[in-house]
C-alpha positions, 0 to 999 in steps of 0.5 A: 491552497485548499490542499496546502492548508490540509497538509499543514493540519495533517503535520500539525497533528502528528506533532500533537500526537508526539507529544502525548502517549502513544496509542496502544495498538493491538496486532493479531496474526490472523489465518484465512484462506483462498483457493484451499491456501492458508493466508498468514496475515497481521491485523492492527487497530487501536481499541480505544478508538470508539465505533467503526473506523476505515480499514486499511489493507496493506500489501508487502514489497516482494520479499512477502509478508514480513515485519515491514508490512506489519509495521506499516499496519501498526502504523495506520492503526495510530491513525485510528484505522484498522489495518490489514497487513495481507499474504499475497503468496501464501502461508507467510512465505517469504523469499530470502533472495531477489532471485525467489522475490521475483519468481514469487512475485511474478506467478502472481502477476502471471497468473493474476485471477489467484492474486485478484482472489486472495485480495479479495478474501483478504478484503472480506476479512477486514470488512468483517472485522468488528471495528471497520466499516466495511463501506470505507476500505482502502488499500496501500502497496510497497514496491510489489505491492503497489504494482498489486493495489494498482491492478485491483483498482484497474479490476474494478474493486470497491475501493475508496482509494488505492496508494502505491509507494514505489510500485510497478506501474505496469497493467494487467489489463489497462483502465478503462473509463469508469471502472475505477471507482475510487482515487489513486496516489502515486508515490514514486522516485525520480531515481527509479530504476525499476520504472523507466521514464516511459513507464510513467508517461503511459501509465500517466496517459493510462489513467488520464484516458480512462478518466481516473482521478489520480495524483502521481508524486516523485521524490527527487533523487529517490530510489526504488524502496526509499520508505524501508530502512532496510533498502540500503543493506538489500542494496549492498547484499544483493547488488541492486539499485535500492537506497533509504532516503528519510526525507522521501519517507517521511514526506510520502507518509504524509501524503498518504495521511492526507489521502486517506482523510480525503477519500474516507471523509466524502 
């Protein structure tokens, strides 16, 4: 109930807030580096919101980091958090085909020590930006990307909460009891091609034995990327099981707002 009556507010509020102006959100590209790479990020926050605020890292679907992932940032900082869109493959590169996508993709999987360190400067960054209180840093992923904030959690990193949008569940090195320190959303389609049945009750399993506190969600009838209005029109170009749905797309969004409140008001 407690839960129910959260939610309520948490709409509530984004009908207020359609109702008046939209906040002005300044976005910035920002470069950092790692391994002697440069890193091509977007960083978004609202200026006038008072003092130090959570940061929000935000880590791109395979494709790179493009305009979707800028968007979600620009997102979270009407929110009234300062968010990271980060570079996980460097230099901003991005991949035109799921062919490039899932070599990309998979180098970072494959050689998981670069990833973990190019998060990590992406962190450090955002903790030293002059709005963020670098005490309250979460991290949410798309698709590639929830694979990848998954994985940083099961690392240990300080994190107050990690959210994966249709993310891979697979781990590099599975959870153990008591490494995980903040709490884990799932946001995932029950249409899923890309995540068996199987998938989800070991990671289910995975988490439950390592005493993670995590809530797994699925959208009935959702596809793999059902939050990226793009999904349809990669679905129909490259022949892959991909589909938009709003209503799963809206709703997670919430979840995600909800979330964040949790963890960043304990």
């Amino acid at each position: 109930m407690k839960r129910l009556i959260a939610l309520i507010a948490v709409l509530a509020t984004g009908l207020v807030f359609g109702c008046t102006k939209p906040p002005q959100i300044k976005g910035e590209e920002v470069t950092y580096s790692s391994g002697g790479v440069t890193m091509k990020g977007y960083l978004a926050f609202n200026p006038a919101v008072k003092g130090k605020r959570p940061g929000v890292l935000v880590v791109h679907e395979w494709w790179g980091h493009n305009e979707y992932a800028r968007e979600r940032a620009r997102m979270l900082a009407e929110l009234g958090y300062t968010a990271l869109a980060v570079d996980m493959y460097g230099e901003g590169k991005q991949a035109m085909h799921p062919t490039d996508a899932g070599k990309f993709a998979g180098a970072l999987f494959q050689q998981f020590n670069v990833a973990k360190a190019r998060f990590s400067a992406a962190m450090d960054l955002l903790k030293k930006h002059e709005t963020v209180n670098p005490g309250k840093i979460a991290a949410v992923g798309y698709c590639f990307g929830g694979g990848m904030v998954l994985n940083m959690a099961r690392q240990g990193l300080d994190l107050k909460g990690v959210a994966s949008f249709h993310g891979s569940l697979s781990a590099v090195q599975p959870a153990k009891p008591g490494v995980v320190k903040g709490k884990v959303l799932v946001l995932h389609g029950s249409e899923d091609k890309m995540t068996t049945e199987k998938d989800v009750a070991a990671f289910k399993k995975e988490m439950k034995d390592a005493g993670v506190d995590m809530t797994f969600i699925a959208y009935p009838g959702a596809l793999h990327a059902f939050t990226n209005p793009m999904a349809d029109e990669y679905a129909k170009k490259f022949d892959i099981p991909l589909g938009y749905s709003a209503d799963a797309d809206k709703k997670s969004w919430n979840e995600l707002k909800y979330f964040l409140k949790k963890i960043f008001d304990q």
